[in-house]
VOROKOL-29440 format. One record per residue (C-alpha): residue number from 1; residue in one letter; x, y, z. Coordinates in nm, 4 decimals, decimal comma. Example, Ala and Ser with C-alpha at 12.3 -4.5 7.8 and 13.67 -1.06 7.14 Angstrom:
   num   residu         c1         c2         c3
     1        A     1,2300    -0,4500     0,7800
     2        S     1,3670    -0,1060     0,7140
***
This chain:
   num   residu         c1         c2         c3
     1        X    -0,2666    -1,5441     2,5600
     2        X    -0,0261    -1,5055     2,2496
     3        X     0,0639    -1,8676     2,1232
     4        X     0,3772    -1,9349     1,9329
     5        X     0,2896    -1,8634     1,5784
     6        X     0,0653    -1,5366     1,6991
     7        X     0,3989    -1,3840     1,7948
     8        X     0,5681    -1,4931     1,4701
     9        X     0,3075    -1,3459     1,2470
    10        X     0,3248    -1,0044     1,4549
    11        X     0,6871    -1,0496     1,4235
    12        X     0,6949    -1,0526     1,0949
    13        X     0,4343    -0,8503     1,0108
    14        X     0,5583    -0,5483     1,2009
    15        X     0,9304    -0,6651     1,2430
    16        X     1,0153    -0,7550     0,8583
    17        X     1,1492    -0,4000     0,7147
    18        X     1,3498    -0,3177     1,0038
    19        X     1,5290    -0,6609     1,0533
    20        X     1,5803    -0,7166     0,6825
    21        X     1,6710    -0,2679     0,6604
    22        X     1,9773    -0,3295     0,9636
    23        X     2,1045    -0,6544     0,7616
    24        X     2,1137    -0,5118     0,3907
    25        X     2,3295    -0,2171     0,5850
    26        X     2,5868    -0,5553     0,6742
    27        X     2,5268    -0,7671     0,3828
    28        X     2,5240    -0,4719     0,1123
    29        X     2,3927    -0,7868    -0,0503
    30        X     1,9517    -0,8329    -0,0811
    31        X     1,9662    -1,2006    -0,1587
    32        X     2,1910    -1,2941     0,1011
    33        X     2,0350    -1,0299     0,3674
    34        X     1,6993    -1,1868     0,3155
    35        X     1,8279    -1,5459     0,3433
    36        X     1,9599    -1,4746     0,6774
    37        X     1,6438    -1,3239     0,7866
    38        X     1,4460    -1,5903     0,6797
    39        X     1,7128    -1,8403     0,8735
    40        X     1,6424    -1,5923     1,1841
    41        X     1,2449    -1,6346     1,1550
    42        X     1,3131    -2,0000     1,1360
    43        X     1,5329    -1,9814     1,4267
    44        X     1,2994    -1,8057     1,6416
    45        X     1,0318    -2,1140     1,5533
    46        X     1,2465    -2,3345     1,7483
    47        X     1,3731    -2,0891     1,9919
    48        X     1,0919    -1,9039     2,1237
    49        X     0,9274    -2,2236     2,1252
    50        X     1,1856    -2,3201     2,4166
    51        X     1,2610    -1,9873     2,6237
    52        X     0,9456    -1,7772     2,5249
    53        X     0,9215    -1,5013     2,3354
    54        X     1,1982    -1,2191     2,3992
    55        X     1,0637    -0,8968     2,5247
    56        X     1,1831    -0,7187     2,2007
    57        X     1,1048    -0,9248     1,8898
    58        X     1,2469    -0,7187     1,6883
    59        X     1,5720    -0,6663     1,8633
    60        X     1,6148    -1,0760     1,9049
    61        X     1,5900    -1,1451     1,4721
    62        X     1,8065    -0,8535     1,3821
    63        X     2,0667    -1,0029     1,6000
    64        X     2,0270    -1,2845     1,4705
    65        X     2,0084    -1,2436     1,1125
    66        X     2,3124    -1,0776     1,1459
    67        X     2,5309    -1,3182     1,2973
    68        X     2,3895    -1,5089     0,9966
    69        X     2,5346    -1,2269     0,7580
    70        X     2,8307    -1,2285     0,9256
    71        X     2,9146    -1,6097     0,9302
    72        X     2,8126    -1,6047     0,5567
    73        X     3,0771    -1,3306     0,5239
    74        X     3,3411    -1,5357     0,6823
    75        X     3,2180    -1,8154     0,4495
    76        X     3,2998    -1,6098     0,1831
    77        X     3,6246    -1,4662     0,3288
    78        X     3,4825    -1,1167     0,3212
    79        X     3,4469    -0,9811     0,7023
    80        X     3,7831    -0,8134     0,6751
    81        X     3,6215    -0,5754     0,4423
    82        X     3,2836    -0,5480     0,5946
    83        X     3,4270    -0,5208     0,9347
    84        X     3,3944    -0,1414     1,0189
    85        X     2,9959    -0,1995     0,9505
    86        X     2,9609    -0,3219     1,2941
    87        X     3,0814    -0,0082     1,4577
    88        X     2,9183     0,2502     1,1933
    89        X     2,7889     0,5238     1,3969
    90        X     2,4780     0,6491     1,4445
    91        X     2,4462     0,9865     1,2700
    92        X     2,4599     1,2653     1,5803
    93        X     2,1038     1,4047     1,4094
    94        X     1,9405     1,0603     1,4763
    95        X     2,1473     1,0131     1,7851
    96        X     1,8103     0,9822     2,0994
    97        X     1,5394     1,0178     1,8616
    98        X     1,5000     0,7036     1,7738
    99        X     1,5022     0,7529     1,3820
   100        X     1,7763     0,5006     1,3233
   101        X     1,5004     0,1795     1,2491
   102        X     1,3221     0,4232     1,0231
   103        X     1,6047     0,5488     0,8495
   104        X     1,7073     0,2122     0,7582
   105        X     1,3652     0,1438     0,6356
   106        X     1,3781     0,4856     0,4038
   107        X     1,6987     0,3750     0,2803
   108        X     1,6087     0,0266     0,1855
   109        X     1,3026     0,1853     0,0182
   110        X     1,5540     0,4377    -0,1574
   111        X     1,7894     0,1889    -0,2695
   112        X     1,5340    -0,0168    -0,4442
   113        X     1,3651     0,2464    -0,6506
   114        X     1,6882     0,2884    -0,7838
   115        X     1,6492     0,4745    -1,1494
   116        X     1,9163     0,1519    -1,3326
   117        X     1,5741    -0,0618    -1,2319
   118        X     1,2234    -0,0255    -1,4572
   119        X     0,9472     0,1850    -1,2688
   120        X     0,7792    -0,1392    -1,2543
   121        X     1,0899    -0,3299    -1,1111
   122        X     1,1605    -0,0655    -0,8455
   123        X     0,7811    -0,0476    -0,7388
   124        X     0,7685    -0,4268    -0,7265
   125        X     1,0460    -0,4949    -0,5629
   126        X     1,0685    -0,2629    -0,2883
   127        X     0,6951    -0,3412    -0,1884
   128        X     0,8318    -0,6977    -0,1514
   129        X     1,1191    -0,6348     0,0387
   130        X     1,1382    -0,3194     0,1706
   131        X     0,7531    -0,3128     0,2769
   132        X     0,6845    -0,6749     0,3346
   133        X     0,4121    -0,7241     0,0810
   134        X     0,3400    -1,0868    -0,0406
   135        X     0,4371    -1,1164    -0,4036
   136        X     0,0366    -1,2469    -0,4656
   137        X    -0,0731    -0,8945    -0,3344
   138        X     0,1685    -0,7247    -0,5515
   139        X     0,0509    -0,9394    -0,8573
   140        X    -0,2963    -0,8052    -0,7723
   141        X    -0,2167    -0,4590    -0,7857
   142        X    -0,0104    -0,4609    -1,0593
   143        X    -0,3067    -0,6933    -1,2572
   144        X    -0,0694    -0,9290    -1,3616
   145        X    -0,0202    -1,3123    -1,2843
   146        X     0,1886    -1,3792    -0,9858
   147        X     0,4724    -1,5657    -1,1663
   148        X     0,5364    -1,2534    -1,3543
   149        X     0,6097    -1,0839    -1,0863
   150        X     0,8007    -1,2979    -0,8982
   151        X     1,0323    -1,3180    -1,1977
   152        X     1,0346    -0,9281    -1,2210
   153        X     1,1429    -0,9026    -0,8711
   154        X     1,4212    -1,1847    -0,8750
   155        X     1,5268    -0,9897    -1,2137
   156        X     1,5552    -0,6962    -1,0303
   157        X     1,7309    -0,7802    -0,7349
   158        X     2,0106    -0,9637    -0,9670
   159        X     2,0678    -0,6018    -1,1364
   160        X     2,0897    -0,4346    -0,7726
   161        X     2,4004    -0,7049    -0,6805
   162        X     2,5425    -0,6637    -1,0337
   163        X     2,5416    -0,2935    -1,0132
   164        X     2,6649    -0,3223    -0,6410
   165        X     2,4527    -0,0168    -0,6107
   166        X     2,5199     0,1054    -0,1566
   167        X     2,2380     0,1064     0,0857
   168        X     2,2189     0,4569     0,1983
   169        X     2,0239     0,7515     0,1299
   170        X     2,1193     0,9277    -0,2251
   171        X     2,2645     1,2953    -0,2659
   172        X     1,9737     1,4966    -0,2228
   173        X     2,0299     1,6112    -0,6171
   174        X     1,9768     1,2153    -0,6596
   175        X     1,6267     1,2305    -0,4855
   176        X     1,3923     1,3406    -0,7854
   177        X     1,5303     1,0132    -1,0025
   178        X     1,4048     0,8242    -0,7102
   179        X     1,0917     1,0050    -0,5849
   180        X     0,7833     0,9250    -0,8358
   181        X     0,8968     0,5415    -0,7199
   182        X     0,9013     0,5764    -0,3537
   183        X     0,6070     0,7573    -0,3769
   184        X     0,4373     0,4969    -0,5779
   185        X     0,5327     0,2688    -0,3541
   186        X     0,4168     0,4005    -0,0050
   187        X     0,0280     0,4741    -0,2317
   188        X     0,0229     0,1017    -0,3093
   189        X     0,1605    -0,0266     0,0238
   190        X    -0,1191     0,2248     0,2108
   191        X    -0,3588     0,1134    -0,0651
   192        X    -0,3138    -0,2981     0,0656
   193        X    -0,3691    -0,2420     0,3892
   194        X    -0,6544     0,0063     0,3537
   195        X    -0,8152    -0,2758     0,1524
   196        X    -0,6992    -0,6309     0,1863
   197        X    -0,6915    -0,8415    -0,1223
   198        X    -0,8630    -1,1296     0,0370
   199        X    -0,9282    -1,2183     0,4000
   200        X    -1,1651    -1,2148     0,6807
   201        X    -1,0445    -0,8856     0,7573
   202        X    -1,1241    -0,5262     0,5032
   203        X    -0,7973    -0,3997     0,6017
   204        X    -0,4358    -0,5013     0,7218
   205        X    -0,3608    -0,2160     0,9790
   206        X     0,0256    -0,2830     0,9756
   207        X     0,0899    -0,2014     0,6096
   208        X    -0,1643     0,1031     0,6384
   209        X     0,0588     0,2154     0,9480
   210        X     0,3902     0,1457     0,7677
   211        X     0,2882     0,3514     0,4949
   212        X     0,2073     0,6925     0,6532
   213        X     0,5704     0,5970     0,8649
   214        X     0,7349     0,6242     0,5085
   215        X     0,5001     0,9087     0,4036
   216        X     0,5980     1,1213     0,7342
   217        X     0,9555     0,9810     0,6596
   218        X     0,9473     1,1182     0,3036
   219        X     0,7997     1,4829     0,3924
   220        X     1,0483     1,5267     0,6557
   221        X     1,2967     1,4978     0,4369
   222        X     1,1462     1,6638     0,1574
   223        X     0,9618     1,9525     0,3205
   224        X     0,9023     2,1555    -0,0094
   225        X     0,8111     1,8490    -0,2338
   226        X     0,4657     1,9719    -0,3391
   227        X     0,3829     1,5408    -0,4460
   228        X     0,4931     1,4130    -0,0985
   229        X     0,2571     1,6610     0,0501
   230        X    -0,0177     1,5490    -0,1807
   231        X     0,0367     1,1452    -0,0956
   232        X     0,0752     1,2356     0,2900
   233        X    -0,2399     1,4172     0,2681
   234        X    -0,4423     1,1202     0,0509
   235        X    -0,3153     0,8926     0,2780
   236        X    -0,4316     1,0922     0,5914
   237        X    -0,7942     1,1694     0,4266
   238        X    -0,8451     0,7968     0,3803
   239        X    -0,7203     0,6687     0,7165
   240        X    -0,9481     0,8910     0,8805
   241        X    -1,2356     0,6857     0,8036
   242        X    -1,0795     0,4134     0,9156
   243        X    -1,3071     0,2991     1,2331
   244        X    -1,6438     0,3370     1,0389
   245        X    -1,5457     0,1444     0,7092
   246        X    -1,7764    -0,2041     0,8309
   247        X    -2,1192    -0,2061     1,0306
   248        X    -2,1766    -0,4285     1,3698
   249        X    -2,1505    -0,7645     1,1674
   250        X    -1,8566    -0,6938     1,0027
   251        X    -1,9602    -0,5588     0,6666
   252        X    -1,8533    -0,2939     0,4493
   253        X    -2,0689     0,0091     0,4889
   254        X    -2,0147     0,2421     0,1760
   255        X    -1,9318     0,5937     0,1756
   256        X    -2,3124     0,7531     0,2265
   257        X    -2,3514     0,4949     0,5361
   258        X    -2,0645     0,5921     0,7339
   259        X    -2,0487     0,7654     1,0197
   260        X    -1,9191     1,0749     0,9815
   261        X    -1,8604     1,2208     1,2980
   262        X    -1,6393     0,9392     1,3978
   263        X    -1,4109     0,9977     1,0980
   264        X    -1,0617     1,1646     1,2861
   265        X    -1,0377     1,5151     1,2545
   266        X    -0,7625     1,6024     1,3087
   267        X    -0,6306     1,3674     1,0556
   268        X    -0,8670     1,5294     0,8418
   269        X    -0,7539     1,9211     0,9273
   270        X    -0,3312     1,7954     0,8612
   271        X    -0,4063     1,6336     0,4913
   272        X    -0,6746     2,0026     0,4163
   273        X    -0,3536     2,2276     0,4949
   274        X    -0,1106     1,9340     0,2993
   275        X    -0,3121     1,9572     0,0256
   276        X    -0,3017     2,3530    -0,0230
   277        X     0,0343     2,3264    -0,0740
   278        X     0,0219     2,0257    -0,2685
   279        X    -0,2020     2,2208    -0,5179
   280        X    -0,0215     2,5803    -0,4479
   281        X     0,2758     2,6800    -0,7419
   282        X     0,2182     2,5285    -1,0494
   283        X     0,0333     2,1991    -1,1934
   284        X    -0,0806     1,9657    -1,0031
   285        X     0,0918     1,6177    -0,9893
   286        X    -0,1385     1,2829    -0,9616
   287        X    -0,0804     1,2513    -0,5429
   288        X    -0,1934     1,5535    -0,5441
   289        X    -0,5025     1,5591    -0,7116
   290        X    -0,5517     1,2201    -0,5177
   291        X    -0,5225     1,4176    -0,2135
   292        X    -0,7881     1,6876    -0,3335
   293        X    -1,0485     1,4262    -0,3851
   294        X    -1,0171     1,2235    -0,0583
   295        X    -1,0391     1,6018     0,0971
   296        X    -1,3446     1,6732    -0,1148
   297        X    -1,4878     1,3053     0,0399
   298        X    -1,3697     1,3823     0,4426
   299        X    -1,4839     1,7265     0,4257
   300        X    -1,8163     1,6788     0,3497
   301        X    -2,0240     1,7165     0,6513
   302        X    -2,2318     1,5029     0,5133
   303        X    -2,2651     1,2520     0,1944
   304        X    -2,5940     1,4522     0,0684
   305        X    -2,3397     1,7500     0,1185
   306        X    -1,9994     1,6464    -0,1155
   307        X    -1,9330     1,8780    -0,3854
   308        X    -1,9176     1,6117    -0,6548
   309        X    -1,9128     1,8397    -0,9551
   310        X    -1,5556     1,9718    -0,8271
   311        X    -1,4437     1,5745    -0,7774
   312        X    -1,5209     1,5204    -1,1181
   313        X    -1,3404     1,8220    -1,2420
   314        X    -1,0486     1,7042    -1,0456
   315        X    -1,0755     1,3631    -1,2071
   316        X    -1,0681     1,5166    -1,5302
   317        X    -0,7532     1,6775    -1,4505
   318        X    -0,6567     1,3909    -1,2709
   319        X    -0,7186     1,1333    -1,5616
   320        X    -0,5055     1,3929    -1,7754
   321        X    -0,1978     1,3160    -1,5889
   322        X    -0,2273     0,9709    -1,5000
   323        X    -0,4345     0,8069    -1,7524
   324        X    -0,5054     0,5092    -1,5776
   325        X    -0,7998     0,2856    -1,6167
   326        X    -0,8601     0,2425    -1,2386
   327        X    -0,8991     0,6335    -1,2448
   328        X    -1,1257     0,5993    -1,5257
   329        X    -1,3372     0,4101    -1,2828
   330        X    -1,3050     0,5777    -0,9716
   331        X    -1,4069     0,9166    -1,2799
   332        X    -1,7323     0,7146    -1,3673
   333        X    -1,8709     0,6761    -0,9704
   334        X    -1,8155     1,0762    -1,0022
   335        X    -1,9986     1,1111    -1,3189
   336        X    -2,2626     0,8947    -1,1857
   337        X    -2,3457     1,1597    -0,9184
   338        X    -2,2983     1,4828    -1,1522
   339        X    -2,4566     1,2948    -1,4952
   340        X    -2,6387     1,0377    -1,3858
   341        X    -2,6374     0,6244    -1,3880
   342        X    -2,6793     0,6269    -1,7610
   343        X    -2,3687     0,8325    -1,8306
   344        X    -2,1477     0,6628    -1,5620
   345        X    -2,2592     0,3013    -1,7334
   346        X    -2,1476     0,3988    -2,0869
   347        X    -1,7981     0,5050    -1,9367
   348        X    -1,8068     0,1559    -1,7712
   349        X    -1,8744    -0,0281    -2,0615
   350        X    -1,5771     0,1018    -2,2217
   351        X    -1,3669    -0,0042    -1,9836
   352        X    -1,4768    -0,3945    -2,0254
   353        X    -1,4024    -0,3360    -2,3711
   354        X    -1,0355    -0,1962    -2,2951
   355        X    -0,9790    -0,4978    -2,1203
   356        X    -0,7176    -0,3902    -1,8260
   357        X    -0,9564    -0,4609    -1,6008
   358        X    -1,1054    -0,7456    -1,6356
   359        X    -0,9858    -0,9235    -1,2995
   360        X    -1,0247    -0,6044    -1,1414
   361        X    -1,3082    -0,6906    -0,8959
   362        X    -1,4684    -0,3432    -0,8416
   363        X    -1,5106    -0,3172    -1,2213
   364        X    -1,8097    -0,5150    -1,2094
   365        X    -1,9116    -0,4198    -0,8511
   366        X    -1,9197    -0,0356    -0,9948
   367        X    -2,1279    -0,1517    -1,2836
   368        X    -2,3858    -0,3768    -1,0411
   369        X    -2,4532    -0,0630    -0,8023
   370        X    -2,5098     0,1398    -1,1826
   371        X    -2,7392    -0,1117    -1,2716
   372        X    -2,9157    -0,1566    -0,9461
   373        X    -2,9772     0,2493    -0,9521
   374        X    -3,1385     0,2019    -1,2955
   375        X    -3,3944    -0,0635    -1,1708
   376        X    -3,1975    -0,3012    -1,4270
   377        X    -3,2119    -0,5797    -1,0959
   378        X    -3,1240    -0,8838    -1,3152
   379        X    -2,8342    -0,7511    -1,4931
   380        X    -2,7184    -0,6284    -1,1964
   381        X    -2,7279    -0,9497    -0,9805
   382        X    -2,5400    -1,0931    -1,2771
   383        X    -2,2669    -0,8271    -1,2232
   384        X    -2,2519    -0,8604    -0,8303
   385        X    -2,2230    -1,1963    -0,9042
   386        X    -1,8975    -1,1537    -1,1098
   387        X    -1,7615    -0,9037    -0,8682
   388        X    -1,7990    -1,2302    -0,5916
   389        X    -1,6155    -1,4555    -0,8007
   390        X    -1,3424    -1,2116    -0,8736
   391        X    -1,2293    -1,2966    -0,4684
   392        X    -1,2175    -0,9687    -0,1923
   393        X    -1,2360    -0,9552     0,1654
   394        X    -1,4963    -1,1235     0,4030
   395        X    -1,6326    -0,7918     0,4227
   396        X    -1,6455    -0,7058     0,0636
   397        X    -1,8349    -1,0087     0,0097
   398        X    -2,0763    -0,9560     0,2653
   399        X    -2,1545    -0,6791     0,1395
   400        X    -2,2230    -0,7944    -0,2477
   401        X    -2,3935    -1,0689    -0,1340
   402        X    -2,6265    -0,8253     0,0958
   403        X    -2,7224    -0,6313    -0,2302
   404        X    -2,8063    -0,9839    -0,3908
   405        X    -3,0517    -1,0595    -0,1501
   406        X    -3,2127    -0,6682    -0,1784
   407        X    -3,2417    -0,7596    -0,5293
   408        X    -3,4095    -1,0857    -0,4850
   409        X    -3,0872    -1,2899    -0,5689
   410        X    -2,9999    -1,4499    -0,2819
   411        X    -2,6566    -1,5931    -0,3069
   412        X    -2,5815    -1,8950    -0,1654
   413        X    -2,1832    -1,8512    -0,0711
   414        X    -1,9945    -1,9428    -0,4024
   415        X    -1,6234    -1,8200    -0,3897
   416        X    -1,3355    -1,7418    -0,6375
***
């Protein structure tokens, strides 16, 4: 049976974006929208706690975080002006189909990665409230400490009320100001859930889910964007896998372990035919060569079988327009399989020297499986070791700690 706080956490969890999407359409207004949907959550602590949980969650906080909008409007002798939100129509396109929840959510998303914000800003901020990411999970993807980017967020919110910038969707001719963002922002959410920063769990379904929502949202829209193609596709060629990813106990079975024919296929067949037109007209963007690798990967009838020399020529292009060290990386596990361990651990080694990733947990965990495939068993305990203390997943760790003991390193459960 659900308790209490079960159906607050799924609340929240899968609730969040919509609630806090229908009140920034009231509020026009991101601090006060999210105060009075925190106010609702707290409400429905003490409420559900008396009459149950309503039959729609969802349906029960946006009500109510409105009603909190609206008596902080009154507060601030504003409802005369805001009154005509309560009887905005639904669009006759969206009227039946349900589409009016997600709309809100592509606005909100849209409004955030406005251009008057830093790239970094409008990533950061609408992961945190548009997407419901915990500002410690954004930290970790950005690499930086968490107080950073809470202060980057509340710094960008402040600019969004001082430019009184509307929650709706731009002119389309605004779109392409706002679409590297919103793309970058749907990758990173998918990327969270795919793989949890910590937890007993590998992956947080909801955000994975919420992310190809927004990724179907965004190619509906955009139809002949060649990039929303390619991230729909990466997204769909990496959620196929996503019932063989851990063994019977619970840990993480890499990529030549899997099994492959319970990978989805269909899944699999949508991001092959996304990613021809992804890669069809001109160069390549970086969701798209994204997508062509994970299609490489999921096509593959079998690990023995993946055509690694074309991933690593796609990482080279790759790497060429988004020269990012966590590309380098993912490059070197390529160059591994075409050049060998040797090569792959020289490319490594210059990335501990660069120094971007050195809380970057699979950094070391790359370099330990190197070293483990050289025979080099010492060096690479001491690396599996630093990939444990760098945190991960239940999972994760199980798994780092089962290629201590093959080494004759047993590790004896230290944490982060």
């Amino acid at each position: 049976m659900t308790t209490l706080r079960q159906a607050l956490e799924q609340a929240h969890r899968r609730e969040w974006t919509a609630v806090l999407a229908a009140t920034v359409r009231l509020t026009r207004d991101l601090d006060l929208a999210e105060e009075c949907v925190q106010d609702a959550y707290a409400a429905a602590l003490e409420e559900w706690g008396r009459g149950g949980v309503p039959a729609k969650p969802g349906a029960w906080l946006t009500t109510v975080a409105r009603h909190n909008a609206l008596d902080a409007l009154r507060r601030a002798r504003t409802l005369r002006s805001k009154l005509r939100l309560l009887v905005e129509p639904v669009p006759a396109e969206q009227a039946g189909t349900g589409q009016v929840v997600a709309d809100d959510r592509l606005r909100l998303v849209l409004l955030c990665c406005h251009p008057a914000l830093t790239r970094e800003a409008q990533v950061a901020l609408t992961l945190r409230l548009a997407c419901g990411v915990a500002t410690a999970d954004i930290a970790a993807a950005f690499l930086v400490p968490e107080p950073t980017m809470a202060a980057r967020i509340t710094r960008a919110k402040k600019k969004i009320a001082a430019a009184r910038i509307p929650f709706r969707l731009p002119p389309r001719e605004e779109l392409p100001a706002r679409l590297d963002a919103a793309l970058t922002v749907v990758h990173l959410l998918f990327t969270t859930g795919h793989t949890a920063r910590a937890g007993p769990a590998l992956t947080r379904a909801d955000l994975a889910t919420r992310a190809l929502d927004l990724a179907r949202l965004l190619h509906a829209l955009l139809p002949a964007e060649r990039e929303v193609a390619g991230l729909l596709a990466l997204l769909l060629a990496n959620h196929a896998r996503r019932a063989t990813r851990t063994d019977a106990d619970g840990r993480l079975l890499p990529l030549e372990d899997q099994d492959r024919s319970a990978w989805d296929a269909h899944d699999i067949a949508e991001a092959d035919e996304l990613v021809v037109r992804a890669l069809r007209g001109g160069r390549p963007g970086r969701f798209g060569l994204q997508g062509a690798i994970a299609t490489l990967h999921a096509a593959a009838p079998t690990y023995a079988d993946t055509d690694w020399p074309q991933i690593l020529v796609v990482y080279d292009a790759l790497l060429a327009v988004w020269p990012s060290p966590v590309v380098a990386l993912n490059r070197a596990v390529a160059v591994a399989m075409v050049r060998g361990a040797e090569a792959a651990l020289a490319e490594v080694a210059e990335l501990e020297r660069d120094g971007r990733l050195a809380a970057y947990r699979y950094l070391p965990a790359v370099k330990a499986d190197l070293l483990r495939r050289l025979d080099r068993r010492d060096e690479a305990a001491l690396a599996y070791r630093r990939a444990l203390d760098l945190g991960g997943t239940e999972p994760e760790r199980a798994f780092l700690t089962g290629r201590l003991t093959e080494l004759g390193h047993a590790e004896t459960g230290r944490r982060a």
